[in-house]
Backbone as JSON, one array per atom type, in Angstrom:
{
  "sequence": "XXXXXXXXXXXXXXXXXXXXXXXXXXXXXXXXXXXXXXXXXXXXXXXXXXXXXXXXXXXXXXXXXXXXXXXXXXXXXXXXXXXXXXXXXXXXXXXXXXXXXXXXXXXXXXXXXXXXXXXXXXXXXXXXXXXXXXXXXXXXXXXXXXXXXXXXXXXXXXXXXXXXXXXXXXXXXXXXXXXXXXXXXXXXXXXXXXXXXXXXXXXXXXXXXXXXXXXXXXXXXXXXXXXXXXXXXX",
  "N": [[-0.58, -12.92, -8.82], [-0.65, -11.29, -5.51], [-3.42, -8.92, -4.84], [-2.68, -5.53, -4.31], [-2.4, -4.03, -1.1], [-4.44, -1.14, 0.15], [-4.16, 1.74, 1.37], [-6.59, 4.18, 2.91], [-6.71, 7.46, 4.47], [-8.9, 9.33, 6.67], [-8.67, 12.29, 7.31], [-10.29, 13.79, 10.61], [-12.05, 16.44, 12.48], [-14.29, 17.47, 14.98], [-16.75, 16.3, 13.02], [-18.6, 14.57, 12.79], [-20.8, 13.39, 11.44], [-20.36, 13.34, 8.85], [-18.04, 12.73, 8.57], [-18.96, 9.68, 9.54], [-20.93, 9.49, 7.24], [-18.37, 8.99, 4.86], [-17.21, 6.41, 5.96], [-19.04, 4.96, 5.84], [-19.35, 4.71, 3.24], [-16.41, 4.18, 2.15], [-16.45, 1.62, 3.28], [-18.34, 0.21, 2.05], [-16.96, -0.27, -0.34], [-16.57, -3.07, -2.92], [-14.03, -3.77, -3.51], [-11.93, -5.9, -0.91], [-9.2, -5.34, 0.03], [-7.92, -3.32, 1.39], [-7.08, -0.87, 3.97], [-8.55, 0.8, 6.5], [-8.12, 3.81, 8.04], [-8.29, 6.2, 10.51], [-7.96, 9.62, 11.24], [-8.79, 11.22, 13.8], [-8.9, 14.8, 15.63], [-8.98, 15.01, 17.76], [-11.42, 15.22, 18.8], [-14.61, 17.09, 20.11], [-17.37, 16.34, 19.82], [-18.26, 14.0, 19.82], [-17.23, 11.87, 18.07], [-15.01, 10.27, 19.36], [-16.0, 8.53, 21.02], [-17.79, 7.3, 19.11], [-15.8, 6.35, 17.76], [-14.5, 4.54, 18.8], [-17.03, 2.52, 19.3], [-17.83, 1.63, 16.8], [-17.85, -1.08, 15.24], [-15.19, -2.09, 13.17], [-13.15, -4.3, 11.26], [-11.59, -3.27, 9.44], [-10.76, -1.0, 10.21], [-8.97, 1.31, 11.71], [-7.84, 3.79, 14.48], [-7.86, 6.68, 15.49], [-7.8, 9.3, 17.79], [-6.62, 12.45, 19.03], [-4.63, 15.4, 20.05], [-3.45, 17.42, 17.19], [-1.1, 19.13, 14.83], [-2.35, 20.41, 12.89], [-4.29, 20.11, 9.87], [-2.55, 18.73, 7.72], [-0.66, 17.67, 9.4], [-1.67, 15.82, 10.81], [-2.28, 14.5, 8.42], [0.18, 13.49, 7.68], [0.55, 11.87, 9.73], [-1.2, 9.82, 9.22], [-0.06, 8.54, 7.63], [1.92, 7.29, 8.55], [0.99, 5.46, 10.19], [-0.01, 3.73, 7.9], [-0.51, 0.66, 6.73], [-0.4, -0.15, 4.0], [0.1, -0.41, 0.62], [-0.25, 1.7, -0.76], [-1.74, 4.99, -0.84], [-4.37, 7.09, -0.46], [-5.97, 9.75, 0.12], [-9.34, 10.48, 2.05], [-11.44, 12.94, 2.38], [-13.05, 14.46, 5.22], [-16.84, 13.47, 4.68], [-16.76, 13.12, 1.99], [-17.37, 10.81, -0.56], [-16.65, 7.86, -2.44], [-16.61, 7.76, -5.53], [-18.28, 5.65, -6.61], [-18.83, 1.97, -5.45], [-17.41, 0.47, -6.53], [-14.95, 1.83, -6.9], [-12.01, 1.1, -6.4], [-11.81, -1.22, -6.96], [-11.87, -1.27, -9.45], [-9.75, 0.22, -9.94], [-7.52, -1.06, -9.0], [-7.47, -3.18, -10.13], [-5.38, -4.57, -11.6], [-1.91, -4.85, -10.96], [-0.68, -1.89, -10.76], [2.13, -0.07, -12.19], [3.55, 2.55, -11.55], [4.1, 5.61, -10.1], [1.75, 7.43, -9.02], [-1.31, 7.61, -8.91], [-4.22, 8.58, -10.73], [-7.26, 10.16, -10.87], [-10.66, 11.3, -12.0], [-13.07, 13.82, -10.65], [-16.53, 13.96, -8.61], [-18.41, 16.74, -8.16], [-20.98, 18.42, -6.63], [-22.65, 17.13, -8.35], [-21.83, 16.7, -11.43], [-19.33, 15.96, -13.22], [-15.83, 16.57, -13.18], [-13.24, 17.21, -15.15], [-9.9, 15.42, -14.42], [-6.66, 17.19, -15.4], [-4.41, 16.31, -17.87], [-0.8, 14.69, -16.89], [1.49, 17.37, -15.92], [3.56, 20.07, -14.72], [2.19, 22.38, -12.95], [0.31, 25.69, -11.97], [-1.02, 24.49, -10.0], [-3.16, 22.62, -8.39], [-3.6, 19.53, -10.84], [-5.65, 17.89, -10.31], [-7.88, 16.43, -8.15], [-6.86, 15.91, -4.42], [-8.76, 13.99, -3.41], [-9.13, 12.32, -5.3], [-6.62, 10.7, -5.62], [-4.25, 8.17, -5.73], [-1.41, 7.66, -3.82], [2.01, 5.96, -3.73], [2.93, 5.04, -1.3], [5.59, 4.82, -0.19], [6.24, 6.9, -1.27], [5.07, 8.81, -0.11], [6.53, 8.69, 2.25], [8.92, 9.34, 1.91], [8.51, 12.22, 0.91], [7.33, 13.7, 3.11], [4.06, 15.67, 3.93], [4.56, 18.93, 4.12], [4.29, 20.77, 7.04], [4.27, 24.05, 7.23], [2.9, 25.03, 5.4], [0.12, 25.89, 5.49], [-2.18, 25.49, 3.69], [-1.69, 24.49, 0.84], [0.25, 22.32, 0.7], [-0.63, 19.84, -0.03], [-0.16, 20.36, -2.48], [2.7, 21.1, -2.82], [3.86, 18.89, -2.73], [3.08, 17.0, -4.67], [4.39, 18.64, -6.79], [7.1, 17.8, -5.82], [7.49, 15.37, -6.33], [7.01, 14.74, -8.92], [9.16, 16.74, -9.98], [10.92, 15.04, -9.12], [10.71, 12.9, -10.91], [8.8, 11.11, -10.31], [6.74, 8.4, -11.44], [3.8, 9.39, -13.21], [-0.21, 8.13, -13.49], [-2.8, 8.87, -15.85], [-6.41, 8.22, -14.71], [-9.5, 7.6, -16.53], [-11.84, 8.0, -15.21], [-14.19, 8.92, -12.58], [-12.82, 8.93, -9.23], [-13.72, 9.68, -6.74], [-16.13, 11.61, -4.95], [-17.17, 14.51, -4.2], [-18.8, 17.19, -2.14], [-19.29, 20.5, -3.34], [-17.91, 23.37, -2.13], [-18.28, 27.06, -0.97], [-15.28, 28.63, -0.86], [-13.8, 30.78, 1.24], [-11.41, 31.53, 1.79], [-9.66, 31.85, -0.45], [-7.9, 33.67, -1.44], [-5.77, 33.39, 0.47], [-5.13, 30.5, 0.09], [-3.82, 30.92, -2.85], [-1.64, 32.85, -2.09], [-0.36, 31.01, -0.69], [0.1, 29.17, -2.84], [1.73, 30.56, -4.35], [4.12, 30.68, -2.43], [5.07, 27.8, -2.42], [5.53, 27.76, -5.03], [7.46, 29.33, -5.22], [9.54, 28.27, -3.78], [10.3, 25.8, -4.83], [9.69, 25.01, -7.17], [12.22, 25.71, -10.75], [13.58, 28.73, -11.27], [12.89, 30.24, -14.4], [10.38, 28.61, -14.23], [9.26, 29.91, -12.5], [8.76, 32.32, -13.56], [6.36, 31.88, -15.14], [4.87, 30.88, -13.87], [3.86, 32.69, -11.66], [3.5, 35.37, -12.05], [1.0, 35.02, -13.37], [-0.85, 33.81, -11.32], [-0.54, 35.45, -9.54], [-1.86, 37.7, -10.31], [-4.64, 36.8, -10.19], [-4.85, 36.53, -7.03], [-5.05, 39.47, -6.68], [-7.63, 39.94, -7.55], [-8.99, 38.42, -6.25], [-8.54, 39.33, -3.76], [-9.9, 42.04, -4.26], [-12.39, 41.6, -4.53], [-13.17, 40.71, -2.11], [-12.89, 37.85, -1.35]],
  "CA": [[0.0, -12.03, -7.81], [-1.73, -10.66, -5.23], [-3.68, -7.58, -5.3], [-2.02, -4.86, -3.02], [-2.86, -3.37, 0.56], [-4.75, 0.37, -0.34], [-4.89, 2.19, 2.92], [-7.64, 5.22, 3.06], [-6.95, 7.77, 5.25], [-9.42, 10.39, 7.21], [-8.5, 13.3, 8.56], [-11.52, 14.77, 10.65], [-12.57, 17.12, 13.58], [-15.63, 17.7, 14.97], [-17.48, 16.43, 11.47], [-18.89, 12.85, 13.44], [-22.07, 13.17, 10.7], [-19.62, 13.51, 7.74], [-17.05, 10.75, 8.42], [-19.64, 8.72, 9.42], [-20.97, 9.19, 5.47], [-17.05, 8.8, 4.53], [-17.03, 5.84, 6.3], [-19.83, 4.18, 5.41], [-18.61, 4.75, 1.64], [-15.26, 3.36, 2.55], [-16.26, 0.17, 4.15], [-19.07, -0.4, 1.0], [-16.08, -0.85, -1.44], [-16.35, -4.3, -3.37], [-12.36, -4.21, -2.94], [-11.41, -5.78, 0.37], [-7.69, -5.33, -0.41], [-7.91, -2.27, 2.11], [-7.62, -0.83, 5.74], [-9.59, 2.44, 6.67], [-7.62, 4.84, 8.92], [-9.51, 7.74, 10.92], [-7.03, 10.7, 12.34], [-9.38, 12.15, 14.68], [-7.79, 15.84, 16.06], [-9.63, 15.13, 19.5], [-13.17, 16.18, 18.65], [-15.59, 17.01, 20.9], [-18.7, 16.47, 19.18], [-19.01, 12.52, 19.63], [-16.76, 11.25, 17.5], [-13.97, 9.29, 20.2], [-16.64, 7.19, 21.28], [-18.0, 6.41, 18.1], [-15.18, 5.36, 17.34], [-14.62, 3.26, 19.78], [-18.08, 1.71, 19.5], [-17.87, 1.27, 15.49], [-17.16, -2.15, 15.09], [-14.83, -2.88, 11.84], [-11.75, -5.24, 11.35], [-10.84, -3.09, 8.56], [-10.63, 0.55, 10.95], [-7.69, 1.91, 12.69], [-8.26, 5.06, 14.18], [-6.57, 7.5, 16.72], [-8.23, 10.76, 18.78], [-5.76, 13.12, 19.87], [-4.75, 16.97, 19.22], [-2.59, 17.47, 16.13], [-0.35, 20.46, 14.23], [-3.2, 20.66, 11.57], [-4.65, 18.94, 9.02], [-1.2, 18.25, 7.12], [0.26, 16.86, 10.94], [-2.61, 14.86, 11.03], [-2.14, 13.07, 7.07], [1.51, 12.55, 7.79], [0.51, 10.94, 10.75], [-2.0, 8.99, 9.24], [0.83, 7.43, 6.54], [2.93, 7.09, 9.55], [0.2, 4.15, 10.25], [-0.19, 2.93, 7.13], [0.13, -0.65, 6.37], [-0.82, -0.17, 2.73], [1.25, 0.02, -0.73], [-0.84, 2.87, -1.63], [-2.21, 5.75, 0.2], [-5.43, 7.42, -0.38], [-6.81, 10.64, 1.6], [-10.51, 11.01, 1.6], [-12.52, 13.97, 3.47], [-15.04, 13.73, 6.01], [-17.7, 14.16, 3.59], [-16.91, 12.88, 0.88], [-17.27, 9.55, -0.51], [-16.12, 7.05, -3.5], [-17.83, 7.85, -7.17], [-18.74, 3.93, -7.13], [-18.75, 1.02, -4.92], [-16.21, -0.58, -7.69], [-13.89, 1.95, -7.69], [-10.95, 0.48, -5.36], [-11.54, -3.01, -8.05], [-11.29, -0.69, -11.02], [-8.69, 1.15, -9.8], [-6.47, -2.1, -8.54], [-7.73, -5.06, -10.95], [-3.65, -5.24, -12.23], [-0.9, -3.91, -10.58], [0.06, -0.08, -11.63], [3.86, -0.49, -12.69], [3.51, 3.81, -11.45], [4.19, 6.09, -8.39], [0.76, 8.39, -8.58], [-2.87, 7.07, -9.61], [-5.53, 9.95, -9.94], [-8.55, 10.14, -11.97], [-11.74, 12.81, -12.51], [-13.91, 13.63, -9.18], [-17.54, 14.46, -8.99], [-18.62, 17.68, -7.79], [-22.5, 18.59, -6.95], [-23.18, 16.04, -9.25], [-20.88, 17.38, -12.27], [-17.65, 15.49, -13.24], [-14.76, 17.56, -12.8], [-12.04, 15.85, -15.68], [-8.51, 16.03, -14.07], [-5.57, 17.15, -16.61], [-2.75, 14.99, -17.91], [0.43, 14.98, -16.46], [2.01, 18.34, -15.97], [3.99, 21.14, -14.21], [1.47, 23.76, -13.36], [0.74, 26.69, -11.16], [-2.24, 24.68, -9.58], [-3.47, 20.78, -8.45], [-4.3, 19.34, -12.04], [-6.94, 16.76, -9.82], [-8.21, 16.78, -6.36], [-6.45, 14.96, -3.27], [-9.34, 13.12, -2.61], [-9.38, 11.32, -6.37], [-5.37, 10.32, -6.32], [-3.17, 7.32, -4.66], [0.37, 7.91, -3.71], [2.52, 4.79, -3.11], [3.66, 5.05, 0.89], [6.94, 4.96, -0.25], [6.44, 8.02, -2.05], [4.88, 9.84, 0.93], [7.62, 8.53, 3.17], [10.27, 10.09, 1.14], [8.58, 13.79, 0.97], [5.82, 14.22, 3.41], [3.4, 17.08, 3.81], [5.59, 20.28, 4.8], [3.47, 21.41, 8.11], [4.81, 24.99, 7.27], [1.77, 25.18, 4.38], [-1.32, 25.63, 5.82], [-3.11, 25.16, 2.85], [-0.8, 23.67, -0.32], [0.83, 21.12, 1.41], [-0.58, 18.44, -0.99], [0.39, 21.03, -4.15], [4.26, 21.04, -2.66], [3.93, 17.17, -2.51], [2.87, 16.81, -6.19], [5.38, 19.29, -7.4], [8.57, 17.55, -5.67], [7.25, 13.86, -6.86], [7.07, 15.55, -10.44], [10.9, 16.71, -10.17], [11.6, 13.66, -8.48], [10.43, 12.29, -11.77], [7.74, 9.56, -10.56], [5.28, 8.38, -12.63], [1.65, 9.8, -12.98], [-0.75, 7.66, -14.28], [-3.95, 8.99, -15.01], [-7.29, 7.01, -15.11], [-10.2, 8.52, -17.26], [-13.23, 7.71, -14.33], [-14.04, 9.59, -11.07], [-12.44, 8.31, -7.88], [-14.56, 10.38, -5.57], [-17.59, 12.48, -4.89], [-17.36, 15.63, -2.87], [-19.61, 18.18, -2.45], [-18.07, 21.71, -3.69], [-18.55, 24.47, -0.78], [-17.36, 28.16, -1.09], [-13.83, 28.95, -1.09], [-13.67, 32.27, 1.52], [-10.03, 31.71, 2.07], [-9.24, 31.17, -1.93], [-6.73, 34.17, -1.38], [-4.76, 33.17, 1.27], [-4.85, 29.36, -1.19], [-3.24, 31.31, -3.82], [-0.43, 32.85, -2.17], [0.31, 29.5, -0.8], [0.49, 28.25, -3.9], [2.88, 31.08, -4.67], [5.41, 29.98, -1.7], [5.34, 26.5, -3.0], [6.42, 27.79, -6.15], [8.86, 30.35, -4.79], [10.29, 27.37, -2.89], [10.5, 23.96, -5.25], [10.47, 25.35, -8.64], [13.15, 26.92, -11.34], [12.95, 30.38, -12.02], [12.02, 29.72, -15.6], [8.83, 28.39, -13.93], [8.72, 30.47, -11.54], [8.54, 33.53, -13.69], [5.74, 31.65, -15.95], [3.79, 30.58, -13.0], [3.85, 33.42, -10.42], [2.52, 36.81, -12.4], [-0.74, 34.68, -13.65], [-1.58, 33.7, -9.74], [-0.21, 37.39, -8.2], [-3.13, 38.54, -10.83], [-5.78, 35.76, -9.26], [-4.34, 37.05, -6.23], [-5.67, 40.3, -6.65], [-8.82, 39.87, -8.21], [-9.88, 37.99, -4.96], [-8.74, 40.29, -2.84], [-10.78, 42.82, -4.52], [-13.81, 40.16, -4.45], [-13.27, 39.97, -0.86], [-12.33, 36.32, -1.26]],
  "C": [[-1.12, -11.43, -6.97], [-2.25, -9.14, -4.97], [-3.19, -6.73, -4.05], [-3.29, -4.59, -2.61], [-3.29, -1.55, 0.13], [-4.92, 0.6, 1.42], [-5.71, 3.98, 2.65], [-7.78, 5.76, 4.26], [-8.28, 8.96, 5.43], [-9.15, 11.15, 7.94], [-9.68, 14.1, 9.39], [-11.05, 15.67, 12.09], [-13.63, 18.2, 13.9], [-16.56, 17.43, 14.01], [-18.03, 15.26, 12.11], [-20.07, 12.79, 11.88], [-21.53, 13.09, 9.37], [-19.18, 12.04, 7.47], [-17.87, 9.92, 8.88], [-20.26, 8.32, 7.7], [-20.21, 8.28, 5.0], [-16.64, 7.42, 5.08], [-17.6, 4.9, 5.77], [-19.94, 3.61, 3.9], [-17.48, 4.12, 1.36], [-15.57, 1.76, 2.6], [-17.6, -0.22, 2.96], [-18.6, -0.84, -0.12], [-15.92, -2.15, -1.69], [-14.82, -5.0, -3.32], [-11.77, -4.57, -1.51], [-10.15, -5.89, 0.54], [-7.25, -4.32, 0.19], [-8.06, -2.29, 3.44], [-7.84, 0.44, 5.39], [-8.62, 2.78, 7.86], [-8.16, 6.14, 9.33], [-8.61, 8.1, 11.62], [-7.91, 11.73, 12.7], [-8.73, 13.55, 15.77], [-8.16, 16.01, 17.42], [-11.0, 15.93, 19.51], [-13.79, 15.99, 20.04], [-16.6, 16.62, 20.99], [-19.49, 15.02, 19.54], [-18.17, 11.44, 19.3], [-15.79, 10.16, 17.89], [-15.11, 8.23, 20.2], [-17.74, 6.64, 20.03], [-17.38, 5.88, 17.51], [-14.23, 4.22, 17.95], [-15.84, 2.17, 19.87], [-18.38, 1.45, 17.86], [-17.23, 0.36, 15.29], [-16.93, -2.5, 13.18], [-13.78, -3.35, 11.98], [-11.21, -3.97, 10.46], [-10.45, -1.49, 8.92], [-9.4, 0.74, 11.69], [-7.85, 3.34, 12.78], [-7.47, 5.46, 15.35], [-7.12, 9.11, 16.97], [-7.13, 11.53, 19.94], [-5.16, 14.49, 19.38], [-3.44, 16.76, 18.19], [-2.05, 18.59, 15.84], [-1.54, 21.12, 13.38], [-3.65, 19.71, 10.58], [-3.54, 18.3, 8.26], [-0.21, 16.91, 8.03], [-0.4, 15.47, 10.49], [-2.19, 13.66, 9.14], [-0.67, 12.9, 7.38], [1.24, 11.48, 9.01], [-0.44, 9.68, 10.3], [-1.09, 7.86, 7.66], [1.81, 6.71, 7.31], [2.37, 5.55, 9.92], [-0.34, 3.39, 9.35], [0.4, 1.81, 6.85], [0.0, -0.65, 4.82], [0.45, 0.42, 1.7], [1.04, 1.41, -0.86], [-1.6, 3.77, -0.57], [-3.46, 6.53, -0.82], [-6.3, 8.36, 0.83], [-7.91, 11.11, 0.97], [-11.1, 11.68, 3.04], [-12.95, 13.7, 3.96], [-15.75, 14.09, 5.21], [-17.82, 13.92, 2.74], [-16.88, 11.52, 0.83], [-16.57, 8.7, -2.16], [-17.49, 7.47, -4.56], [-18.54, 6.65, -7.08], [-18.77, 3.18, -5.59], [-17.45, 0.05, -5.44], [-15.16, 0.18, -7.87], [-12.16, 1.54, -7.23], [-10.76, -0.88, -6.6], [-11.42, -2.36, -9.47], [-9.5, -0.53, -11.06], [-7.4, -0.55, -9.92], [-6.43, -3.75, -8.96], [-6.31, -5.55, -11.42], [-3.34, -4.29, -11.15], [-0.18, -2.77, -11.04], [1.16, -0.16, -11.11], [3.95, 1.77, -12.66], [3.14, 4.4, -10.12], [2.77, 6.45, -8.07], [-0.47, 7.7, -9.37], [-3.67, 8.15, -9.48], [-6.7, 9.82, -11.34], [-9.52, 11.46, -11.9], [-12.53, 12.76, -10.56], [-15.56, 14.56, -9.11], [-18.01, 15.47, -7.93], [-19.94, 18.45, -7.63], [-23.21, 17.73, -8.04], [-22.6, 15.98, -10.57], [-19.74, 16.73, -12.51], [-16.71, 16.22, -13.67], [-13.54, 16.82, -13.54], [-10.95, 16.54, -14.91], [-7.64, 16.34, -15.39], [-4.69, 16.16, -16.71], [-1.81, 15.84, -16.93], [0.89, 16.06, -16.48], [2.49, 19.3, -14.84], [3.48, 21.84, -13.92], [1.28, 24.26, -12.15], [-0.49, 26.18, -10.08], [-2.41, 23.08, -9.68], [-4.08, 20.72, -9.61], [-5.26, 17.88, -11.59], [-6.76, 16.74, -8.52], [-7.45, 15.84, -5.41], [-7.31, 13.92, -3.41], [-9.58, 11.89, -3.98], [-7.54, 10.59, -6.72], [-4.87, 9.41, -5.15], [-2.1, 7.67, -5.23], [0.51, 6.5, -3.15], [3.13, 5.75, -1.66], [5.03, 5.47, 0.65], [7.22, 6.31, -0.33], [6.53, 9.57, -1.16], [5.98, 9.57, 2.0], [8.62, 9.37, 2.89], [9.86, 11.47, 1.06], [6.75, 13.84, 1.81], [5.63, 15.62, 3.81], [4.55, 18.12, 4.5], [4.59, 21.01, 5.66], [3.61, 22.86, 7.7], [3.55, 25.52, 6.07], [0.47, 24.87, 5.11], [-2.09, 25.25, 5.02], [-2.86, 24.56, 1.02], [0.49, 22.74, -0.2], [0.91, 19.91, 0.04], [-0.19, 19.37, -2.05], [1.68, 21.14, -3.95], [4.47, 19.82, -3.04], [4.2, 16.85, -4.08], [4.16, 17.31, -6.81], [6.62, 18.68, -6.65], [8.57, 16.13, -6.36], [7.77, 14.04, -8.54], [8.58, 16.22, -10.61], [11.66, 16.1, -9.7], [11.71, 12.42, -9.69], [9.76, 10.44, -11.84], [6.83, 9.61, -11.39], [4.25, 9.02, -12.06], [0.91, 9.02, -14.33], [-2.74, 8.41, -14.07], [-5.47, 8.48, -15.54], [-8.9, 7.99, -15.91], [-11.84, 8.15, -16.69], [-13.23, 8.1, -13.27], [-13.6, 8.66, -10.22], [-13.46, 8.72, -7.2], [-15.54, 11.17, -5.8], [-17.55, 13.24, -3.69], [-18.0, 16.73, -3.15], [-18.55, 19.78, -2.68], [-18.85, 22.49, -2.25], [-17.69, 25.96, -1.54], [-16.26, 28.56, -0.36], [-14.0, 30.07, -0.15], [-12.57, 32.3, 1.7], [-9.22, 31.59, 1.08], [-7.69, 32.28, -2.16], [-5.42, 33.78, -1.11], [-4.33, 31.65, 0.5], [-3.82, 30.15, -1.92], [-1.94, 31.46, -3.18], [0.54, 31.64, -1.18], [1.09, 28.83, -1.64], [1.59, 28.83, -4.49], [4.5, 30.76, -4.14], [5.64, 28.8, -2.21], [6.07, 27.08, -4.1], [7.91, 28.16, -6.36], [10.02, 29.01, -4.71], [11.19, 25.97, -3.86], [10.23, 24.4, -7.0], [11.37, 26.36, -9.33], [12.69, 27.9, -11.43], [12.5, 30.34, -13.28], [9.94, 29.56, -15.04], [8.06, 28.92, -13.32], [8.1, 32.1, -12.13], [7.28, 33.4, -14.74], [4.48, 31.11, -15.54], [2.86, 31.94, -12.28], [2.72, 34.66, -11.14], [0.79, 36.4, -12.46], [-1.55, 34.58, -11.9], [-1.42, 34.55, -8.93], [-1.16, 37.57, -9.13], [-4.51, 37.96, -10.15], [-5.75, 36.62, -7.72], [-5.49, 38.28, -5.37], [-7.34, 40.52, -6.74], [-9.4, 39.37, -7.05], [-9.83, 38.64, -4.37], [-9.67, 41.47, -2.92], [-11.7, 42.03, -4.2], [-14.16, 40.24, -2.98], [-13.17, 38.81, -0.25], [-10.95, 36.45, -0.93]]
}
């Protein structure tokens, strides 16, 4: 059988020195069972005409203003030809060269693929499977089948837990999660100054898409986080 279509999107703007990295990491994958997608938000910096003058067969890209970064990844599944979807940062790149042929040596008989992701140099394990008040592994280390994102994409209305709504409706939609015990990705960590306004994100998501049961077993622990940043000044 043959090995599926992975498509790898990028969302950038203004980052040309990043996604060029992210790119260059992309297109070094031993798996050519992939297309690369770049959702450029209309940068200024450079980036249109480099990508216009970056010659790859395996690129599809598109410069033009967007809702946000959320607009921008629905839009960039909107152009996917691929089974499987995959969003990686400007900035960041693949743990390996091999991991696209790890990842896709059989066919995963499962909706969600995610694995560990490396962090300043540090591997970051993801958790098993679970319900929780908080991504149990990073965007940039997990494939979603297309299908999956077709059927519930990002909710623009989340500035910043978009992909943690996503997870949590897949998960009471009751798709699989499979999860693999080797980094997908490598992104550098940065500081969090908006880790507040994260949180009570993560609270509306909850408000929104889970039972009360969960909601009353989720919510107090992250209204205490909550606080604690706000004091912090985070």
């Amino acid at each position: 059988m043959d090995a599926p279509i992975v498509t790898i999107v990028t969302v950038a703007y203004n980052a040309l020195e990043a996604l060029q990295k992210t790119a260059k990491s992309v297109e070094s994958q031993t798996f050519h069972h992939f297309e690369y997608i770049i959702v450029d938000g209309g940068s200024s910096d450079g980036t249109p005409l480099w990508l216009k003058t970056h010659q790859s067969q395996l690129l599809t890209w598109v410069s033009e203003p967007d809702k946000g970064i959320y607009d921008a990844m629905n839009k960039g599944v909107r152009m996917a030809h691929g089974e499987w979807v995959l969003f990686m940062n400007a900035g960041d790149c693949f743990a390996s060269e091999d991991v696209l042929e790890r990842v896709f040596h059989t066919l995963p008989a499962t909706d969600v693929i995610y694995g560990d992701v490396v962090k300043d140099g540090v591997v970051k394990k993801a958790s098993s499977p679970h319900n929780a008040h908080r991504m149990f592994f990073c965007h940039q280390s997990c494939f979603v089948r297309k299908s999956c994102l077709s059927e519930y994409p990002f909710d623009i209305n989340h500035k910043m837990s978009a992909d943690f709504k996503l997870i949590k409706q897949l998960w009471y939609a009751h798709k699989s999660f499979l999860q693999l015990d080797f980094p997908i990705a490598d992104t550098k960590g940065i500081s969090n100054t908006r880790r507040s306004d994260g949180i009570m994100d993560n609270i509306h998501v909850i408000q929104e898409v889970d039972k009360i049961t969960e909601q009353i077993k989720f919510i107090p622990r992250l209204f205490f986080t909550y606080i604690i940043c706000r004091i912090r000044g985070k």
